[in-house]
C-alpha positions as CSV (number, residue, x, y, z in Angstrom):
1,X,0.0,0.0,0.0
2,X,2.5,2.3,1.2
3,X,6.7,2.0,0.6
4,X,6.9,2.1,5.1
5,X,3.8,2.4,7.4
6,X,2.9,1.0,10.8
7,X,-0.4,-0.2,11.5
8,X,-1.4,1.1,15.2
9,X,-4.0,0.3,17.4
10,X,-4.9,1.7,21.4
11,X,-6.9,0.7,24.3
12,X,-7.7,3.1,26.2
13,X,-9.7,4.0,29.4
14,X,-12.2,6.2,27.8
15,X,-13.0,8.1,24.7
16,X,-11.1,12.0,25.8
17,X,-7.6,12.3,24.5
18,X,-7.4,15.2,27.1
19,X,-8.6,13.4,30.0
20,X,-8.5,9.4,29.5
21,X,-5.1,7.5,28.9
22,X,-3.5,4.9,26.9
23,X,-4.1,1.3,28.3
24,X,-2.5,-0.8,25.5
25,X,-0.6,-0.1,22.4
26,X,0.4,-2.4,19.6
27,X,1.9,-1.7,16.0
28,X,2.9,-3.5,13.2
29,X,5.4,-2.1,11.0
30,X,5.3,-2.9,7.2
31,X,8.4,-2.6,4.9
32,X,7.9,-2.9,1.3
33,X,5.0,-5.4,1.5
34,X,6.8,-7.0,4.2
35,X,6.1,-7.4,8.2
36,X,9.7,-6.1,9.4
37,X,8.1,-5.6,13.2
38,X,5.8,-6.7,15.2
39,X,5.3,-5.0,18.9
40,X,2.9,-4.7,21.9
41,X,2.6,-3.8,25.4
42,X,0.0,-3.2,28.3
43,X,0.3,-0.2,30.3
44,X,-0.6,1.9,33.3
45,X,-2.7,4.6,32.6
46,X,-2.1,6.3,36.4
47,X,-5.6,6.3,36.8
48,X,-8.2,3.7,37.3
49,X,-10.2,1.5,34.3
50,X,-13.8,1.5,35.0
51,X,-16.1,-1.8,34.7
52,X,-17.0,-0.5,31.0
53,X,-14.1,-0.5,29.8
54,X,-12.5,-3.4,31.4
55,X,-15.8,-5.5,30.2
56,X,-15.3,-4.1,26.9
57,X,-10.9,-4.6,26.3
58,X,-11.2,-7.2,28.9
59,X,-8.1,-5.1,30.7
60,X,-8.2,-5.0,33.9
61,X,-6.8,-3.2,36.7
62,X,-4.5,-5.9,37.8
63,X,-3.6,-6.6,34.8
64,X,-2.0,-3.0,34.1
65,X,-0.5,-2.6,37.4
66,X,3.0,-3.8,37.0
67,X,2.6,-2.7,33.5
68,X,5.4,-0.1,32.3
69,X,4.1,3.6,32.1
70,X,3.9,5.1,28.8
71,X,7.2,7.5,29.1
72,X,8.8,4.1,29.5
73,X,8.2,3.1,26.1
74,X,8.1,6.0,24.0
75,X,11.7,5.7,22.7
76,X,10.5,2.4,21.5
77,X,7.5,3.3,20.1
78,X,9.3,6.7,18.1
79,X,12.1,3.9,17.0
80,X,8.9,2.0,15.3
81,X,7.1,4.7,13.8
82,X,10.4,6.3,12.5
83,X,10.0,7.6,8.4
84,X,6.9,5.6,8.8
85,X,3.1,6.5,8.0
86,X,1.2,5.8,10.6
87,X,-2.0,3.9,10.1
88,X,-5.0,3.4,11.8
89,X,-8.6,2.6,11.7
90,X,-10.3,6.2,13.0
91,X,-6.4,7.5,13.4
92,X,-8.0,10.7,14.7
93,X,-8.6,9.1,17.7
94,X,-5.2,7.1,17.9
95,X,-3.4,10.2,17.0
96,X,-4.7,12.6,19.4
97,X,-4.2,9.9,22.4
98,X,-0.4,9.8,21.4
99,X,0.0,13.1,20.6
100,X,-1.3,14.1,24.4
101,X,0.9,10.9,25.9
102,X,4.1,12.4,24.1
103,X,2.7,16.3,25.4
104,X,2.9,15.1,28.9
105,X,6.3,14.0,28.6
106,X,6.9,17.3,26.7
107,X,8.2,14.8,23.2
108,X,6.4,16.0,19.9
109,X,5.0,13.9,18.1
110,X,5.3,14.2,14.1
111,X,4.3,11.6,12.6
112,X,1.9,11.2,9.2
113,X,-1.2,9.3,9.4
114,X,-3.4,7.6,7.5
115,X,-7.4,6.4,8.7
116,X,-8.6,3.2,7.3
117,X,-12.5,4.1,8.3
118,X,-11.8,6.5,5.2
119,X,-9.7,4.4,3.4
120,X,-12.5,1.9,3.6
121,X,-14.9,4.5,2.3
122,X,-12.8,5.5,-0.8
123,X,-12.2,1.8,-1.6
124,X,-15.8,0.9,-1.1
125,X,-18.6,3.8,-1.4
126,X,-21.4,1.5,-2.5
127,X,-21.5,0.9,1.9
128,X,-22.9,2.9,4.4
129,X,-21.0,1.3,7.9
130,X,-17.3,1.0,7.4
131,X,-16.6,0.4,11.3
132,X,-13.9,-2.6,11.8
133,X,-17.4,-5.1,12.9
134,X,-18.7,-3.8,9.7
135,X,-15.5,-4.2,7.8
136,X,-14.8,-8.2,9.6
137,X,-18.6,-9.1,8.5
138,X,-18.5,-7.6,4.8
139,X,-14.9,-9.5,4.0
140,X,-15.9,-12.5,6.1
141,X,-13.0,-11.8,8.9
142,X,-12.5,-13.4,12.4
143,X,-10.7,-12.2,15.4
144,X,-10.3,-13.6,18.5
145,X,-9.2,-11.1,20.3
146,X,-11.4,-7.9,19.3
147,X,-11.0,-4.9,21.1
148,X,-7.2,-5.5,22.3
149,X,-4.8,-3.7,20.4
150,X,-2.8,-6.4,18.3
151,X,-6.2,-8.2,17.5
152,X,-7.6,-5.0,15.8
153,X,-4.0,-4.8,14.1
154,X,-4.5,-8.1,12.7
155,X,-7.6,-7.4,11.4
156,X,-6.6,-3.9,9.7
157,X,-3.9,-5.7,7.8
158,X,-6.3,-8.8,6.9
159,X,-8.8,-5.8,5.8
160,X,-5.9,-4.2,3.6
161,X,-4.6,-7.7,1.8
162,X,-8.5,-8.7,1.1
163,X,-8.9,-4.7,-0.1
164,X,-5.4,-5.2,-2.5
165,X,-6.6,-9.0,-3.8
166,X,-10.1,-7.5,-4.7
167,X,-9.5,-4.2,-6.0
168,X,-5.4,-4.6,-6.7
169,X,-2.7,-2.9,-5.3
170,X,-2.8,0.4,-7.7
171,X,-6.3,1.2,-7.0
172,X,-5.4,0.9,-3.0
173,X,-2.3,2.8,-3.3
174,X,-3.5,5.5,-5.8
175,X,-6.6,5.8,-2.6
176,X,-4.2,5.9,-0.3
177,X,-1.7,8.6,-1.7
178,X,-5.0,10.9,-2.1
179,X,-5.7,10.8,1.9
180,X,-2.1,11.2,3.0
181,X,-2.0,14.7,0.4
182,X,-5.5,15.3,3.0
183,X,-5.5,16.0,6.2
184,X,-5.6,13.4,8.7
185,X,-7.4,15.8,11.1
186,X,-10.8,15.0,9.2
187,X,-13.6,12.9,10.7
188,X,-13.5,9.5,9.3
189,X,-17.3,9.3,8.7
190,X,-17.1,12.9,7.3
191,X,-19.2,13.0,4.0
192,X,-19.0,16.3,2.6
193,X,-15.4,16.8,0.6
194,X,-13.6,19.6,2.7
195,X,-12.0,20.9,-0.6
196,X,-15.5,22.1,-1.8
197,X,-15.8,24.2,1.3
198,X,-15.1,28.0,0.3
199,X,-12.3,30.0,1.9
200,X,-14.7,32.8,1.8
201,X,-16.5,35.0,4.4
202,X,-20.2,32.9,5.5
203,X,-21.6,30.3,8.1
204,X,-21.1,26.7,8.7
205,X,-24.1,23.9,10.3
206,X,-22.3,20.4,11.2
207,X,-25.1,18.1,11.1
208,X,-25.1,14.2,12.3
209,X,-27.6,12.0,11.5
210,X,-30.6,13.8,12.3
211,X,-31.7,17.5,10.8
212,X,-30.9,19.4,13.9
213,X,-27.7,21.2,13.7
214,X,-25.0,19.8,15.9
215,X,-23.2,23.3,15.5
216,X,-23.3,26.6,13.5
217,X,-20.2,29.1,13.9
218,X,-18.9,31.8,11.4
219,X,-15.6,32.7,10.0
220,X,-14.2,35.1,7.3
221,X,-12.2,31.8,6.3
222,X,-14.8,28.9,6.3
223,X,-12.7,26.5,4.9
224,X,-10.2,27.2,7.5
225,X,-12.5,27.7,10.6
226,X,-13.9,24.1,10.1
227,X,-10.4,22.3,9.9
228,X,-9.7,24.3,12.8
229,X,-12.2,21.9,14.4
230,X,-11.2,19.2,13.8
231,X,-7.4,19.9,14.4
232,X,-8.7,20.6,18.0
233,X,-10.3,17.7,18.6
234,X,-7.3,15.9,19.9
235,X,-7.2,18.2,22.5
236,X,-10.4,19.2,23.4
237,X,-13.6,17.2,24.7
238,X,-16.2,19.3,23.6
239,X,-14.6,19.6,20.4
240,X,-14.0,15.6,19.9
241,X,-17.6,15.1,20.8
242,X,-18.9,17.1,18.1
243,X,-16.2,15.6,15.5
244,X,-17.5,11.7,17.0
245,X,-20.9,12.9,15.9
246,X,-20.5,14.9,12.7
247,X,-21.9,13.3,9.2
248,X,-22.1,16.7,7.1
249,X,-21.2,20.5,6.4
250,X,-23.7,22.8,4.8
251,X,-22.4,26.3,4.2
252,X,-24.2,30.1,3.3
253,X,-21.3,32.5,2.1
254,X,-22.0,36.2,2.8
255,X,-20.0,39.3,1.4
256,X,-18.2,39.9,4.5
257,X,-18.2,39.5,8.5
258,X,-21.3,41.6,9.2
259,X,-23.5,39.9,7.2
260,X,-21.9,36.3,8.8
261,X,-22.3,37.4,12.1
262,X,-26.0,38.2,11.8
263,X,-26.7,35.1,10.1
264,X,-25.3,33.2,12.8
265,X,-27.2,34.7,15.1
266,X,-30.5,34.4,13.7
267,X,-29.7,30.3,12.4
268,X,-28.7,29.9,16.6
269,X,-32.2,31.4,17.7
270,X,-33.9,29.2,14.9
271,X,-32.6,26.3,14.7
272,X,-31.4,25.5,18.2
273,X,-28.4,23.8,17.9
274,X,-26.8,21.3,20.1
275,X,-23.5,22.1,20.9
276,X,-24.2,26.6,20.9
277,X,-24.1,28.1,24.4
278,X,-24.5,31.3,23.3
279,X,-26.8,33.5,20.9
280,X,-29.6,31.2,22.4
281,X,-33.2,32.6,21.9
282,X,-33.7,35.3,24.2
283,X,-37.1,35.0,25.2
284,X,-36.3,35.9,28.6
285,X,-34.3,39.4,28.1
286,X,-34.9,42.1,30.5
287,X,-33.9,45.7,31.1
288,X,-34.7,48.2,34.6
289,X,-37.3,51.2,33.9
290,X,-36.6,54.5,35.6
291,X,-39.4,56.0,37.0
292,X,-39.5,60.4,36.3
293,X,-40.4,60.8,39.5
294,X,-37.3,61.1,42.6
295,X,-40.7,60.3,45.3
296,X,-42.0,57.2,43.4
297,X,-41.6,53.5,45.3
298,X,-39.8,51.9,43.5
299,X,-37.9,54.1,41.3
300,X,-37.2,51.2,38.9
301,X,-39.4,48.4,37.5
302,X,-38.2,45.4,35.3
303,X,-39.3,45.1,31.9
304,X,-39.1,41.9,29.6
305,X,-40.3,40.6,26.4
306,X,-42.7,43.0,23.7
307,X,-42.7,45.9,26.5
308,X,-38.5,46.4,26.0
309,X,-39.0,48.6,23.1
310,X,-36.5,50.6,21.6
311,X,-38.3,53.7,21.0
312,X,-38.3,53.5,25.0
313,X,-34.2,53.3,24.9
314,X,-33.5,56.7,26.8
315,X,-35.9,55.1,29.9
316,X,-34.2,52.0,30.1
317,X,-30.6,50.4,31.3
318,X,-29.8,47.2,30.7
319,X,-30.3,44.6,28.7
320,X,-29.5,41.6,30.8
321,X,-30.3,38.1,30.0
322,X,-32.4,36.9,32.7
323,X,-34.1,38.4,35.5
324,X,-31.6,37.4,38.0
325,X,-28.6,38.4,36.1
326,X,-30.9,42.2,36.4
327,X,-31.1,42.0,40.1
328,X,-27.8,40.8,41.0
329,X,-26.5,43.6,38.9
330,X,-28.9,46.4,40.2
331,X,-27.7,44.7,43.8
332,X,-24.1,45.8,42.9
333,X,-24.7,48.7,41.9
334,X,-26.4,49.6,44.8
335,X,-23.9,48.4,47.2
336,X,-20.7,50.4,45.1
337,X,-22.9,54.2,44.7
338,X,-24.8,53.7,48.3
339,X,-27.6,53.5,47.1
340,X,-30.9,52.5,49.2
341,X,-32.1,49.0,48.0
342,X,-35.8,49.6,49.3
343,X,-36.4,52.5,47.0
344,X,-34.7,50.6,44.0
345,X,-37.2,48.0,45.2
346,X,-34.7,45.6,45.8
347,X,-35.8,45.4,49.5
348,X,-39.7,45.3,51.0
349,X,-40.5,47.5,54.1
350,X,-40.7,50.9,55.4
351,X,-38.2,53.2,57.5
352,X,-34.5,51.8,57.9
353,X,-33.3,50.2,55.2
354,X,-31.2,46.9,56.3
355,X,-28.4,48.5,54.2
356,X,-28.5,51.7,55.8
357,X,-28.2,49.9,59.2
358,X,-24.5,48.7,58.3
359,X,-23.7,51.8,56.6
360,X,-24.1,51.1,53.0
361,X,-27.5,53.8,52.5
362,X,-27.5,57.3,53.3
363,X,-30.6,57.1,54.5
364,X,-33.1,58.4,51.9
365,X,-35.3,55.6,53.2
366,X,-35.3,57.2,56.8
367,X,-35.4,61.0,55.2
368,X,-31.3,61.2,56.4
369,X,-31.1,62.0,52.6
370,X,-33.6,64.5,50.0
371,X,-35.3,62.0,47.4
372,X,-33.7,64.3,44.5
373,X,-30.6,64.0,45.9
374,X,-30.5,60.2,45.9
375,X,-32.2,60.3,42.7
376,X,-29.5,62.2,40.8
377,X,-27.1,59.9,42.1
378,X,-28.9,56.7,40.9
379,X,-29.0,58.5,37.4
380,X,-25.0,58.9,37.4
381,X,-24.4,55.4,38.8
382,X,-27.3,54.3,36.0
383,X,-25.8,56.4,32.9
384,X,-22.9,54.0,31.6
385,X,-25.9,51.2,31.2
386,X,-28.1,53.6,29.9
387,X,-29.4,52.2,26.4
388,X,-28.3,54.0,23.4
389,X,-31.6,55.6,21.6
390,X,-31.3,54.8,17.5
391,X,-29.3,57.2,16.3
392,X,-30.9,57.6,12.9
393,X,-34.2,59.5,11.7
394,X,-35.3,55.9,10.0
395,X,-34.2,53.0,8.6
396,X,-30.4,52.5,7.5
397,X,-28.5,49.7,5.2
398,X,-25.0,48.7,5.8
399,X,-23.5,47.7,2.5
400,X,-20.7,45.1,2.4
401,X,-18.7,43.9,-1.0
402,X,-16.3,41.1,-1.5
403,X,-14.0,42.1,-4.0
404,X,-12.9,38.4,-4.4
405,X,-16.2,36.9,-4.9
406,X,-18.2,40.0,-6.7
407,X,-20.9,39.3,-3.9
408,X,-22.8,42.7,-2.4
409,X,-24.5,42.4,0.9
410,X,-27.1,45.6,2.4
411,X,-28.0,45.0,5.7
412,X,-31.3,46.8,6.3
413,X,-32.0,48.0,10.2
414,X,-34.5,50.1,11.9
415,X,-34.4,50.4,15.3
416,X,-31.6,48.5,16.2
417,X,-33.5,45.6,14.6
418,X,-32.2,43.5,11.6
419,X,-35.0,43.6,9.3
420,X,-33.5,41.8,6.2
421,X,-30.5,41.4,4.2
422,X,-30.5,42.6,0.4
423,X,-28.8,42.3,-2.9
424,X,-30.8,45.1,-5.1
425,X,-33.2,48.5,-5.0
426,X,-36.3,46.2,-5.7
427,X,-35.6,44.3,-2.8
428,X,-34.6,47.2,-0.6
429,X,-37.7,48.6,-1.7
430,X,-40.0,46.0,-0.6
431,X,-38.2,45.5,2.4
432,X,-38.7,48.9,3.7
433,X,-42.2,48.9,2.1
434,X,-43.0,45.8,4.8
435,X,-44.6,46.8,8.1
436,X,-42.7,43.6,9.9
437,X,-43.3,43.6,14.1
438,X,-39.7,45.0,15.0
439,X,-37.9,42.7,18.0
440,X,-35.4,43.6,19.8
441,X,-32.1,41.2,19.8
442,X,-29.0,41.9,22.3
443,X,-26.9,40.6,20.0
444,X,-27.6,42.8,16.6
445,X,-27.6,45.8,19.2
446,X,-24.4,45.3,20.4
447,X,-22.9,44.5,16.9
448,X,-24.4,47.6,15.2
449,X,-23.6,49.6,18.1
450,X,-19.7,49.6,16.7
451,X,-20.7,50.3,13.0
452,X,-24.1,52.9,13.0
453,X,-23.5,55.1,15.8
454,X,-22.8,58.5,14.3
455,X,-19.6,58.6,16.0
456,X,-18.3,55.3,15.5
457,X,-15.7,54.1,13.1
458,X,-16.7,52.0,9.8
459,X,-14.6,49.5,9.0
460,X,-13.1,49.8,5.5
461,X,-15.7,48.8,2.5
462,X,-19.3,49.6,4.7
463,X,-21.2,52.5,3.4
464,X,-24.2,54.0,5.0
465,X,-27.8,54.6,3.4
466,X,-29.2,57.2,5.7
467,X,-32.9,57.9,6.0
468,X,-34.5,54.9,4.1
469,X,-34.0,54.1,0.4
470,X,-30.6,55.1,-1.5
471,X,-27.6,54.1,-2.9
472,X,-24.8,52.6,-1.2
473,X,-21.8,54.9,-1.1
């Protein structure tokens, strides 16, 4: 298949190449067409196998006690893999365990590698399952020792001679020679060709099996984003979850990072996908009212949901994301300005103020302080959250162009509010022609809050259409 590769296989006790260690290694080394090596050894992970493992690899703790640990055998196992490709069924997997072994003992590892799961699915694309048990059943295979490392070996290199006698040995080496020019990073049960993916500005949805997206993200570089990914995986839980999962990679380009980011958020609040934490739906966003009156109990009020309007902006100071994030912050800001947490309403009761008691109040509760004069200083401590009114008489567009790709992007916004993204007059015409229910999202305010503010600066290539319909600058 290959002039010199070693065939490599791992037990391990568990699935993290961060967190779980190497149980058992074993490699064959191939010369040539020839066996030249043949090696193996248990090891002791320093931690302890559960029952799940040990029932699967049938590797026990006692069995790994006296074994060597794996800085004792990672000159020998460097010695093996020497000029060699390194080969593995799901090498992802094998290769991020060994390049965190060889981390802790502070050795890089640089080694080429090549993944049989994808090998498989070059050779043979007329099957779905190209698992090892899928692999053993389909070419009528037997091993007797399955899941321990030189049994899995053996049945690699029985899968590779039945591949070469079937299909010959150019066809196998000509597959093999376009994985290794690939990246050995990939997913084995990847389907979409990474090479299609565009290096261009836009948004990326991993999917598994089902039509929920596992993950969207952005990027200016898509292409480069998604490898970056999968290069992580070896090193990252989260990220190896989401790679163990992935089937596909759908794409939308947009003219530039605007345009990406507010597609991103609106596909998160749509479509819900497993692995987001943030730009969630934000049903629950919130923002403090300030009554016009210094005398009124309580001088502010929470508002949520279709009553935080932004025509109401130079009221309100906020936005937070739940109603306890409001209070704990409200809470804080009392306790840093001395202010009186009864008449924020923080606090229930007339007279002293529990606050006051220790010190923290200066007593507008128990008239030790003039209502206006505790008043103007709740405005000061409130003005740096004050929300910013829209700065425009109507509706705006942001234009972006990608001189590499010819594409034009307007982003149309009223209000702080995204109300579409066009390509042309007609559709900027209908667009602002639409009476559409405006609603507020935190994360299109914050973004257009660097880019439409009067005094803010533009990044390079974004022209403003001021007042409604126009031409971009």
């Amino acid at each position: 298949m290959l002039p010199s590769f070693v065939v490599l296989d791992l037990e391990t006790t568990g699935g993290s190449p961060a967190h779980d260690r190497v149980t058992e290694i074993a490699a064959v080394r191939i010369e040539n067409g020839q066996e030249v090596a043949r090696w193996s050894t248990l090891l002791n992970p320093g931690t302890t196998i559960s029952y799940f493992i040990e029932n699967l690899t049938g590797i026990s703790n006692e069995m790994v006690r006296t074994a060597p640990a794996f800085a004792e055998v990672a000159p020998q196992l460097l010695n093996l893999l020497e000029g060699a490709v390194l080969v593995a069924h799901n090498a992802r997997f094998d290769h991020g365990f060994l390049l965190n072994e060889f981390a802790r003992i502070e050795i890089p590892l640089r080694v080429k590698t090549l993944c049989t799961v994808r090998l498989s699915r070059l050779l043979y694309p007329q099957h779905r399952s190209h698992g090892l048990d899928a692999i053993m059943q389909r070419h009528g295979l037997h091993s007797t020792a399955r899941h321990r490392a030189m049994g899995d070996v053996d049945v690699v290199l029985a899968w590779l001679a039945c591949a070469t006698q079937e299909l010959g040995a150019a066809q196998v080496q000509r597959q093999a020679a376009t994985l290794l020019q690939g990246s050995a990073a990939l997913p084995p049960q990847l389907e979409t060709a990474v090479k299609d993916i565009p290096e261009t500005c836009g948004v990326y949805l991993f999917y598994g099996e089902g039509q929920v997206p596992l993950y969207i993200g952005k990027s200016v570089n898509l292409r480069s984003r998604v490898m970056a990914h999968f290069q992580a995986a070896g090193k990252v839980a989260r990220e190896m979850r989401m790679a163990q999962e992935i089937r596909r990679v759908e794409w939308t380009e947009t003219a530039g990072e605007i345009g990406a980011l507010l597609l991103e958020a609106r596909l998160v609040k749509q479509r819900q996908p497993l692995h987001n934490r943030q730009l969630r739906r934000e049903s629950s966003l919130c923002a403090w009212r300030l009554n016009a009156d210094p005398l009124a109990r309580p001088l502010l009020t929470l508002v949520r949901g279709e009553e935080l309007q932004p025509r109401e902006f130079d009221q309100l100071y906020g936005v937070y994301r739940s109603k306890s994030q409001a209070i704990k912050s409200l809470r804080e800001l009392a306790d840093k300005h001395a202010l009186c947490p009864q008449a924020l309403g923080l606090e229930s009761g007339k007279g002293h103020c529990f606050a006051h008691q220790i010190g923290r109040c200066k007593g507008v509760c128990c008239g030790q302080e003039k209502p206006e004069l505790h008043y103007l200083r709740l405005q000061l401590a409130l003005a740096e959250h004050r929300l910013q009114v829209w700065p425009h008489a109507g509706p705006v567009g942001l234009r972006e162009h990608n001189a590499q790709s010819g594409r034009s992007d307007i982003h149309v916004f009223d209000q702080w509010c995204h109300l579409a993204t066009v390509h042309n007059e007609a559709e900027l015409e209908a667009t602002l022609q639409s009476r559409q229910t405006l609603a507020f999202d935190l994360d299109s305010y914050r973004l257009l809050l660097k880019h439409l503010l009067p005094s803010g600066k533009r990044k390079a290539g974004l022209f403003l259409l001021a007042g409604g319909v126009g031409k971009a600058g």
